[in-house]
C-alpha positions in Angstrom: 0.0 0.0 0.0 0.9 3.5 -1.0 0.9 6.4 1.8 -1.9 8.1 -0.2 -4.1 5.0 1.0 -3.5 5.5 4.7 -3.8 9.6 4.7 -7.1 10.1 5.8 -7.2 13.6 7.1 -4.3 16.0 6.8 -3.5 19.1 8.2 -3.4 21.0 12.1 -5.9 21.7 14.5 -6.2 24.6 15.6 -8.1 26.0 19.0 -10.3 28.5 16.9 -12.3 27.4 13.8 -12.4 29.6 11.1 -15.4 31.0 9.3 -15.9 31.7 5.7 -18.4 34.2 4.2 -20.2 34.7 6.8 -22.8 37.8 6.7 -22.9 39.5 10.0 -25.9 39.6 12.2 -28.7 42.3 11.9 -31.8 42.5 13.3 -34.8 41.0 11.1 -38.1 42.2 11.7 -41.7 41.1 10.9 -43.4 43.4 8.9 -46.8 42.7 8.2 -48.6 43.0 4.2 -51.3 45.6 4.2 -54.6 44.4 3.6 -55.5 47.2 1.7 -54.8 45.2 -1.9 -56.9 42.5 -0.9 -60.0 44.9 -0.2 -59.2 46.8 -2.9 -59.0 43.5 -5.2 -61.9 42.1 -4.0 -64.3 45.2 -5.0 -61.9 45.2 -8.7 -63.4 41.2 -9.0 -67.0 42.9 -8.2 -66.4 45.7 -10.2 -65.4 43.2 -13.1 -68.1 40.8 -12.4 -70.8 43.3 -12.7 -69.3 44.6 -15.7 -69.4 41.2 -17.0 -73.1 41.2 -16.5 -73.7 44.3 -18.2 -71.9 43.6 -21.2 -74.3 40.3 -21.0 -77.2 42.3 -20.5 -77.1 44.5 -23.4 -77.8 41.0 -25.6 -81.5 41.7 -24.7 -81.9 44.2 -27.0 -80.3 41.8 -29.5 -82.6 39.1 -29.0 -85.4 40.7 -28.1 -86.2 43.7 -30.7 -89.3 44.9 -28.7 -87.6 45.6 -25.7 -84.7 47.2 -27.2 -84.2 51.0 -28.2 -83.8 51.1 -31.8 -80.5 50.8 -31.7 -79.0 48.4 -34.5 -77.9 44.6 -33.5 -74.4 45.3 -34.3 -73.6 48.2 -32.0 -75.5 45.7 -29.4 -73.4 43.2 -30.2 -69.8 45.2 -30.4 -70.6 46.9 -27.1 -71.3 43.2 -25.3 -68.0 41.7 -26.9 -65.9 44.6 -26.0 -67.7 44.7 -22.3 -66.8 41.7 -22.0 -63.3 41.9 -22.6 -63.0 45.0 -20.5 -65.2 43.2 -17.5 -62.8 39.5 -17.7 -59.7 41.8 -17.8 -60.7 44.0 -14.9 -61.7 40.6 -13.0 -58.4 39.0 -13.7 -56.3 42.3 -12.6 -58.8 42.4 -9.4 -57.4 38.9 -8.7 -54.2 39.8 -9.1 -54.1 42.7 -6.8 -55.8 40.2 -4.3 -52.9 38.5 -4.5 -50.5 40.9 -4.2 -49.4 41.7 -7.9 -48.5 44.8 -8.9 -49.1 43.8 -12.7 -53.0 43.7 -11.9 -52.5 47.3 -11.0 -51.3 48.0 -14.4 -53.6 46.0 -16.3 -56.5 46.8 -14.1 -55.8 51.0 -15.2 -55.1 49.6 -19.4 -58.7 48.1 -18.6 -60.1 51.3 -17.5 -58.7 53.3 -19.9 -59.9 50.9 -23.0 -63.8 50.8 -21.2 -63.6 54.4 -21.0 -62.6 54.7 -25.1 -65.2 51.6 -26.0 -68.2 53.3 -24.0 -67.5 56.4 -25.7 -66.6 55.3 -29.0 -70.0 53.0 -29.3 -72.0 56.2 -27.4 -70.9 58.0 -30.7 -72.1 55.6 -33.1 -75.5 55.3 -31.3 -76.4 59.0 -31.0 -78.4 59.1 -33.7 -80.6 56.4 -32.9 -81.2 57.5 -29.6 -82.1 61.2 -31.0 -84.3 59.5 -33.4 -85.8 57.6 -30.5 -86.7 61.0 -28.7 -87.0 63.0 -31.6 -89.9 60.3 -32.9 -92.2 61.8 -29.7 -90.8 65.1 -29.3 -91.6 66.4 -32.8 -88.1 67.5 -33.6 -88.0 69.7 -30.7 -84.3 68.2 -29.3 -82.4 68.0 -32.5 -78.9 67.6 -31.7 -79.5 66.1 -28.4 -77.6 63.0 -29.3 -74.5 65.0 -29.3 -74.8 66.4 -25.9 -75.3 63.2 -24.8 -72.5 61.6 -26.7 -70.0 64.6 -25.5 -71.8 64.4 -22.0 -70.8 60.8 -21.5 -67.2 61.1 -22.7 -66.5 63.8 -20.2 -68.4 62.2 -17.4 -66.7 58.7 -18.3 -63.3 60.9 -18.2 -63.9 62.3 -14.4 -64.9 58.4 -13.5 -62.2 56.4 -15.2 -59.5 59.4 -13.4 -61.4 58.8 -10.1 -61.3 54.7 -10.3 -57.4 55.2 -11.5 -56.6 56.6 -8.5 -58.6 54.3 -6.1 -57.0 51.4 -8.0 -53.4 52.7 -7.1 -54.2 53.6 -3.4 -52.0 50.2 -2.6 -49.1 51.8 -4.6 -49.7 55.2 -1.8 -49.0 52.6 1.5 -45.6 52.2 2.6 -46.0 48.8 3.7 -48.2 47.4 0.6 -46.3 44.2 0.2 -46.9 44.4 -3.9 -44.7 42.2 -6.2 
């Protein structure tokens, strides 16, 4: 047998053991996730659910002729597909922020924004059915009314998709929001 064979161990002991890449001690503290996204995630899930059901709703008018407004089946049907694209993404980014994601924030505010331009885009196209609508008992006494409705509803769509855009970042305001 070779000496290599018998050398088990070699080296010195020594009386202190040496450490390597070792990270010194600092204090760790617990700091607890707000609950604020999960609240706020919860009512974005409502908010999208009930959006869903609106975008379902609006079928009636497809379906049923009499109890529609005179509005034509194809802006029926493009505003329930787009509402309910808008209502599953704002579901989905209200599940997200329950769980802590900072991308449902995001896509929760691109689904805001593209409601806000799909409402008003299909409340232009419909304008002149609705004045046709009133204008059918009036007598022609509110000609041009479908504009002031159209331009009405983008503005007050505006103010309401600013005001939801900043409740939906209120997590984003907390020190402590725990977002990923």
């Amino acid at each position: 047998m070779s000496d290599e064979e018998n050398d088990v161990f070699s080296g010195s002991i020594g009386s202190q053991p040496q450490m390597v890449n070792v990270q010194p001690a600092g204090t760790m503290m617990y700091v607890e996730k707000s609950q604020i996204p999960q609240v706020l995630g919860i009512f974005v899930m409502i908010y999208g659910g009930l959006g869903l059901l609106g975008a379902a709703s609006s079928l009636i008018g497809v379906f049923v002729p009499e109890a529609g407004t005179g509005i034509p089946s194809w802006i029926l049907i493009g505003q329930t597909f787009s509402g309910l694209i808008v209502g599953a993404a704002t579901a989905y980014a209200g599940f997200l922020i329950f769980s802590y994601k900072k991308k449902g924030i995001w896509i929760s505010l691109i689904a805001i924004g593209c409601g806000w331009v799909f409402t008003t885009i299909w409340t232009l196209l419909s304008r002149d059915y609705v004045e046709q609508n009133i204008a059918e008992g009036s007598g022609g006494e509110f000609d041009g009314l479908g504009d002031i409705i159209a331009g009405s509803s983008a503005i007050c769509g505006l103010i309401c998709a600013g005001i939801c855009g900043i409740i939906v970042l209120m997590p984003l305001f907390f020190a402590n929001h725990g977002m990923e």
